[in-house]
C-alpha positions, -999 to 999 in steps of 0.1 A, spaced: 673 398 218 661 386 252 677 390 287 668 368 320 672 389 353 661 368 383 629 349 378 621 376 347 624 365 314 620 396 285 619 390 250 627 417 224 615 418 189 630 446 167 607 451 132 609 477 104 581 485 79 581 510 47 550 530 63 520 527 86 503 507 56 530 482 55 524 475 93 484 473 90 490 445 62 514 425 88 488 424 112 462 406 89 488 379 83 482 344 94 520 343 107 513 372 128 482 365 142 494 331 153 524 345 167 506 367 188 482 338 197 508 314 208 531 342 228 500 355 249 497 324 263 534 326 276 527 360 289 525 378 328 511 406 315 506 427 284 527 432 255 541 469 255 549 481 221 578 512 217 580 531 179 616 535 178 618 566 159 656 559 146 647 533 126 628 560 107 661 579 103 682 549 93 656 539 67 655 581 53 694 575 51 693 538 32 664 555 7 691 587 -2 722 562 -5 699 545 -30 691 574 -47 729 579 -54 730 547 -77 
């Protein structure tokens, strides 16, 4: 998702991972570390990262629905 107010430009990038492990192993990735790479160079400023802690309750709910069979 990505919105354009004025002469801003924002880009959103919505990602979900098992556990803090699961996000450590992404950022060894060659697809990550060239993404990063190639979107600083685009950048004003820093990136700004936000946990979004529902994500954590949608992903508890998904894991008890498969528990159900």
């Amino acid at each position: 998702m990505s919105y354009r107010t004025g002469s801003e430009f924002a880009l959103y990038i919505y990602e979900a991972y098992k556990d803090e492990d699961a996000v450590a192993f992404h950022k060894t990735t060659p697809h990550y570390k060239t993404c990063v790479a190639k979107l600083e160079s685009l950048m004003t400023g820093p990136r700004k990262k936000r946990p979004v802690q529902w994500l954590i309750a949608v992903r508890r709910i998904y894991q008890f629905y498969l528990q159900l069979g």
